[in-house]
C-alpha positions as CSV (number, residue, x, y, z in Angstrom):
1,X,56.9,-7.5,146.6
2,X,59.7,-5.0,146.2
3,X,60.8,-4.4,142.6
4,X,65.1,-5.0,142.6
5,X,65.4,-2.1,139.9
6,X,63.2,0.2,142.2
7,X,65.6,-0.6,145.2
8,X,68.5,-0.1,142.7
9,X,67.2,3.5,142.1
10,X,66.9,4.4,146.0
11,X,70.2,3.1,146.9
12,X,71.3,5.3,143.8
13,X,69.9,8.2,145.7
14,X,71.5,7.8,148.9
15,X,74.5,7.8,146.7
16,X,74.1,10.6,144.7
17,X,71.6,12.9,146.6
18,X,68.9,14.2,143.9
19,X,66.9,12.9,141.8
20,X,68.7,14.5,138.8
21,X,71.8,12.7,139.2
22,X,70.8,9.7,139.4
23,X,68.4,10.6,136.0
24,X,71.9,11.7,134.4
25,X,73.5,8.5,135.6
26,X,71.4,5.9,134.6
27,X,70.1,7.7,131.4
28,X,66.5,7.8,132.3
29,X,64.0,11.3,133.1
30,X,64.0,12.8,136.4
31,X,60.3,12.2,136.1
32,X,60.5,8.8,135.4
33,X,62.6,8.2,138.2
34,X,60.6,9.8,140.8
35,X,57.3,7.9,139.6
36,X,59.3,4.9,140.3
37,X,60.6,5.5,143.6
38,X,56.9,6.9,144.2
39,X,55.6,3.4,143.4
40,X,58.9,1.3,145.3
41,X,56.6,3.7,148.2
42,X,53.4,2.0,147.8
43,X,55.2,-1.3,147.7
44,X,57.0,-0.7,150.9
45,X,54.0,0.8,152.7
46,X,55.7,3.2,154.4
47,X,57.0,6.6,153.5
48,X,60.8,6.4,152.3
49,X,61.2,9.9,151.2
50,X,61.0,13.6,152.1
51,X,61.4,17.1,150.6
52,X,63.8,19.0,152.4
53,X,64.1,22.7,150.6
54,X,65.0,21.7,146.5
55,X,66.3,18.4,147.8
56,X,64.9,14.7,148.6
57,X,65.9,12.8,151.4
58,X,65.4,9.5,152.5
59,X,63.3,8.7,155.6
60,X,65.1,6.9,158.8
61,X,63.2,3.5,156.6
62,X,64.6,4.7,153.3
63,X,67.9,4.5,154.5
64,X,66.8,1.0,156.5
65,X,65.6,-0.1,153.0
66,X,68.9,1.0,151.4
67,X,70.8,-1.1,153.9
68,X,68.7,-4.0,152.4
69,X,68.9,-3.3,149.1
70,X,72.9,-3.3,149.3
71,X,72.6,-6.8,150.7
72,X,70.2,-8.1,147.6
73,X,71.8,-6.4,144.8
74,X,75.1,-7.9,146.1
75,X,73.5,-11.6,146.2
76,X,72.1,-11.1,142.9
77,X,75.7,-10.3,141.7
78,X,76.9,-13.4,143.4
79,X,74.1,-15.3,141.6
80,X,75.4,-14.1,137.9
81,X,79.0,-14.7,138.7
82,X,78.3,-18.2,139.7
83,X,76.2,-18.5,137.0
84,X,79.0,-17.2,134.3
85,X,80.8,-20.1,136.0
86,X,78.9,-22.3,134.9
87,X,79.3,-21.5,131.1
88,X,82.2,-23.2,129.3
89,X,85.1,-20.2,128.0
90,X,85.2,-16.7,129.3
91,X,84.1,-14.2,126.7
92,X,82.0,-11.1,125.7
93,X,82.0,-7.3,126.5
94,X,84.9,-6.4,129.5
95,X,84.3,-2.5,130.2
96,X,87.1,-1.2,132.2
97,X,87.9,2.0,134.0
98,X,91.0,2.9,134.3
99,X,93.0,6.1,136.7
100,X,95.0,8.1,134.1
101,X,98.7,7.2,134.8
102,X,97.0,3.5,134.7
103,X,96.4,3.6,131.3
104,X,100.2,3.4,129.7
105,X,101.8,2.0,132.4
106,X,99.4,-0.9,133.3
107,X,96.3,-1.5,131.1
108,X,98.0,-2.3,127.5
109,X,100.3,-4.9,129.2
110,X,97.0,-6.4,130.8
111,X,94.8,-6.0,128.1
112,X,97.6,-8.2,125.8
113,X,97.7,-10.8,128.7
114,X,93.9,-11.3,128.6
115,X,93.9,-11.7,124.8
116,X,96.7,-14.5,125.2
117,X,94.4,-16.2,127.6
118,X,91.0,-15.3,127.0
119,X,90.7,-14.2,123.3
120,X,87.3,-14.4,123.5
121,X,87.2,-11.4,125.6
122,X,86.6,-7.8,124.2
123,X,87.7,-5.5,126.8
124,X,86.7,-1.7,126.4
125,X,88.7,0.4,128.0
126,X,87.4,4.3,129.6
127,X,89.6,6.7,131.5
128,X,87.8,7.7,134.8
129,X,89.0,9.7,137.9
130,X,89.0,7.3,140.6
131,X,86.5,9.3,143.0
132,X,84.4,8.2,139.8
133,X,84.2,4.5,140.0
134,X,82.4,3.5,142.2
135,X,79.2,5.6,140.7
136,X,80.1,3.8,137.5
137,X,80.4,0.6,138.5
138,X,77.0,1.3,140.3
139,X,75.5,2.1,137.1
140,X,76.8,-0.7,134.9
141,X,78.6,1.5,133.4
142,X,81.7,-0.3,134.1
143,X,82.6,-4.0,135.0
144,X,85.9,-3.6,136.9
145,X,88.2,-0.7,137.3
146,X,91.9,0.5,138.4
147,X,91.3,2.7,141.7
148,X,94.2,3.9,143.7
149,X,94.7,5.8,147.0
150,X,97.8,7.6,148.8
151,X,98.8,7.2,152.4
152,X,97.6,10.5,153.7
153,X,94.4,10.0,151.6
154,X,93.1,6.6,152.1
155,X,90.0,5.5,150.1
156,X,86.9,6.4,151.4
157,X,84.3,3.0,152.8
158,X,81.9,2.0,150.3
159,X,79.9,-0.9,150.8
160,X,78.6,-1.4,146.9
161,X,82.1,-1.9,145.7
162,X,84.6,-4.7,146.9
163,X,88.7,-4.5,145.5
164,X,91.5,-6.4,145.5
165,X,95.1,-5.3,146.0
166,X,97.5,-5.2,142.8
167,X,100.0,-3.0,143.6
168,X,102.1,-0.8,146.1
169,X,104.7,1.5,145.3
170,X,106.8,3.8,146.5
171,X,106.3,7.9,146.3
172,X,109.3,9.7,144.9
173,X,110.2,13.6,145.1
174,X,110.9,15.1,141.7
175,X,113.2,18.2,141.5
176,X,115.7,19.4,139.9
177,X,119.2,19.4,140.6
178,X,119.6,22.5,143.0
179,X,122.1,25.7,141.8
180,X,123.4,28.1,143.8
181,X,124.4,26.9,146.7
182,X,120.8,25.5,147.3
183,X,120.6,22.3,149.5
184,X,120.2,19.0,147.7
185,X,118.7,16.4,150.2
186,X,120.2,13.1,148.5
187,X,118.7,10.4,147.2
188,X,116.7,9.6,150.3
189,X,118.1,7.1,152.7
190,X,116.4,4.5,154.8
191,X,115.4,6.4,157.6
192,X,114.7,9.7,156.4
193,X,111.4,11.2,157.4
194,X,109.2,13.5,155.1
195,X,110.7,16.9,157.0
196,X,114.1,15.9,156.2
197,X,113.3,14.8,152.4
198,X,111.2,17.4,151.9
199,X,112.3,20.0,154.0
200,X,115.1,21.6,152.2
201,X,112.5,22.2,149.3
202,X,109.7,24.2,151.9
203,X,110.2,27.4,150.2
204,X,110.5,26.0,146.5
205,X,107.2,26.4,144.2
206,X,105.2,22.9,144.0
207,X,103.4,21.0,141.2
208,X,100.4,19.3,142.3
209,X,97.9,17.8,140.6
210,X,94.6,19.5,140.6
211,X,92.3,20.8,143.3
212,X,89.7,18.0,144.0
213,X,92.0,15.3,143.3
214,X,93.3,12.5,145.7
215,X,96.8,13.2,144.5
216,X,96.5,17.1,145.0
217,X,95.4,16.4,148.7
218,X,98.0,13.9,149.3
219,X,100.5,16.4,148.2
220,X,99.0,18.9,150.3
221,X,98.9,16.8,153.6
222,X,102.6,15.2,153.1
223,X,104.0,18.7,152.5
224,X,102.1,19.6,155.7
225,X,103.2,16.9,158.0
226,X,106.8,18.1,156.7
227,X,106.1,21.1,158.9
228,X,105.2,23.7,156.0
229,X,102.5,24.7,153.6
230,X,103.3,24.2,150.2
231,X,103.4,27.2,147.3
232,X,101.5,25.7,144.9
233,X,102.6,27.0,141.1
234,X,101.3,24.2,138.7
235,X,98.5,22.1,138.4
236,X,98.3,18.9,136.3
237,X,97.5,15.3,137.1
238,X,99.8,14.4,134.5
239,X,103.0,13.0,135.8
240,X,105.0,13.1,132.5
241,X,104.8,17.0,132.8
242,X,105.1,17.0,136.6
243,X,108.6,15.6,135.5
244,X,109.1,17.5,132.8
245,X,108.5,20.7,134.5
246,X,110.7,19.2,137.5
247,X,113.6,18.8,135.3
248,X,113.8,22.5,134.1
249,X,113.6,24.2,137.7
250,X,109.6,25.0,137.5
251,X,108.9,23.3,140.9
252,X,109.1,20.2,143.1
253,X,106.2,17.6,143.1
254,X,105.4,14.2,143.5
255,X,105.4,11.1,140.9
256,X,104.9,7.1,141.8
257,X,107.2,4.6,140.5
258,X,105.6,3.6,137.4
259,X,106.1,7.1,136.5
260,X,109.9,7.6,137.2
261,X,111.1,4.8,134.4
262,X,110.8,7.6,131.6
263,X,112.3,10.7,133.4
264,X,113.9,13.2,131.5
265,X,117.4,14.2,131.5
266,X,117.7,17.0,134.3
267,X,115.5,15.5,137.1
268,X,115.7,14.2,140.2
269,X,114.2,11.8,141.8
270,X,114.1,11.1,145.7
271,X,112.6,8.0,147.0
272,X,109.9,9.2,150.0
273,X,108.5,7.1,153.0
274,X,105.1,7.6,151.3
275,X,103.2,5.3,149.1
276,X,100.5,4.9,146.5
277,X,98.7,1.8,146.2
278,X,96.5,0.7,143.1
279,X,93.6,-1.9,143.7
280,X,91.0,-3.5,141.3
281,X,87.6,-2.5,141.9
282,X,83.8,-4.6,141.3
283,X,80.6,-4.5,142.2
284,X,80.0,-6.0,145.7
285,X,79.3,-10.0,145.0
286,X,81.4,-9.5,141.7
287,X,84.8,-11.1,142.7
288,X,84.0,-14.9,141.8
289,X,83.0,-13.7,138.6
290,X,85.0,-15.1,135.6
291,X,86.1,-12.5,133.6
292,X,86.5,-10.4,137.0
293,X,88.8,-13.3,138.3
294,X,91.1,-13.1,134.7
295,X,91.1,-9.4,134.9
296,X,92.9,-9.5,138.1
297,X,95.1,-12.5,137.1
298,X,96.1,-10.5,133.9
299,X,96.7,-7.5,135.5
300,X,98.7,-9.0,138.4
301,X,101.1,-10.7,135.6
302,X,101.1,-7.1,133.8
303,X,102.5,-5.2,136.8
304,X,104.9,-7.9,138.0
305,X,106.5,-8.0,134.4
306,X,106.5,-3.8,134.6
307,X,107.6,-3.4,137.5
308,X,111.1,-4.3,136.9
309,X,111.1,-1.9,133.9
310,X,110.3,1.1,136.1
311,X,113.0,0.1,138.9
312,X,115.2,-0.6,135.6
313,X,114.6,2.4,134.0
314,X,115.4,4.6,137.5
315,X,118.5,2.4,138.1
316,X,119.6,3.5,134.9
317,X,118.9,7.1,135.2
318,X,120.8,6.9,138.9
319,X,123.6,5.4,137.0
320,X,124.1,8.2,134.9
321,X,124.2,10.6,137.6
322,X,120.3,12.0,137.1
């Protein structure tokens, strides 16, 4: 009989691709993981590993076994979200994961939603890069999450992790207002493509968040379908100084709605053809669970109630002439 927490340990490795990370990730001993998957060999019968250099591979049957175990972990997770069904009241540990712009602009609004509803609930929130979460939801580290992609970057296939939409918004172009006779391209009419928007700003230094990042390549890749390559002076993944540094004439760079409702005095903002949408993300099997189910309910409500404070808050800022 194969052993479910030995399958969970070779699926880990096809994930992660040594031995050591998936030690550091679940918190055991490289040792004590490879005796494992050493015995899930015996019980299989057949060889599901091989050295190649420093590295372990799986065998054309480790990854056939892998396959399998994605199939049973995901029924078992079916089995305890039916079974939390069962019990009367929602309640107990919620760990969350949430993208960085995610956490003041969405998650408090949630988190006070799911205390009206469920106060039984104790949700534990952790900041997480997105690239991140499904490893961590993998791991138990988390129980649901906030992922987001960008059109340009879309979100890679992952069979362990199942989402559901929550939110699309638009991409806006923060600069400041031009001097000199420089060329302001307007507040970005329906119509417009990215080489008109962001044309006028080709040879203007960019902020982008950093290398490695979904929202650095995005930037990247809509700058490049704009026809030029962008000069690349700042790097931060926050958008509050992307738009700060906007405002005083350090660069141009890109922000999402929820971001433009604060903008400082001296910015502006152009609405693009280009869009980021945020997504809740569980384990495969995971969606019928309870508290997975008032997550998404709660965080639906949250982004419907601020989401006419960010188109407020730009209205406003258009009406004063920033």
């Amino acid at each position: 009989m194969l052993d479910v927490r030995r399958l969970h340990l070779l699926r880990e490795l096809d994930r992660r691709g040594t031995i050591a990370a998936v030690a550091e990730a679940l918190t055991f001993t490289a040792s004590a993981v490879s005796q494992q998957l050493s015995v899930l060999e015996r019980e299989a019968g057949v060889p599901l590993l091989e050295r190649s250099g420093r590295r372990v591979v799986l065998t054309p049957a480790g990854r056939t076994l892998v396959t399998h175990a994605d199939a049973v972990l995901e029924r078992l997770e079916l089995a305890v979200s039916e079974l939390a069904g069962a019990r009367e009241g929602i309640g107990g540990p919620l760990r969350i994961g949430t993208f960085p712009s995610g956490g003041p602009a969405i998650v408090p609004a949630t988190l006070a939603e799911l205390a009206r509803r469920h106060p039984s609930l104790e949700p534990m929130v952790q900041e997480i890069d997105s690239a991140r979460v499904s490893d961590g939801l993998r791991a138990g580290e988390l129980d649901v999450a906030l992922v987001h992609d960008y059109d340009f970057v879309p979100a890679s296939p992952d069979t362990t992790v199942d989402q559901v939409p929550l939110l699309e918004e638009p991409m806006y172009l923060a600069s400041s207002r031009p001097t000199g006779g420089a060329l302001d391209p307007g507040p970005g009419a329906r119509g417009d493509t990215l080489a008109t928007l962001l044309g006028p700003w080709a040879a203007s230094p960019w902020i982008t968040a950093r290398d490695g990042t979904t929202g650095h390549a995005m930037a990247v890749r809509a700058c490049q379908a704009a026809g030029f390559q962008p000069r690349i002076r700042h790097r931060v993944n926050d958008f509050r100084t992307v738009l700060a540094l906007a405002a005083i004439g350090q660069g141009a760079g890109f922000v999402p709605e929820m971001a433009t409702a604060h903008a400082p005095e001296g910015v502006v903002l152009t609405r693009l053809p280009l869009f980021r949408r945020s997504k809740v993300a569980f384990r495969a099997g995971g969606g019928s669970h309870p508290a997975i189910l008032a997550f998404v309910a709660a965080a639906r409500t949250a982004v419907g109630i601020k989401g006419d404070a960010w188109s407020s808050g730009r209205e406003r800022r258009a009406d004063a002439g920033g």
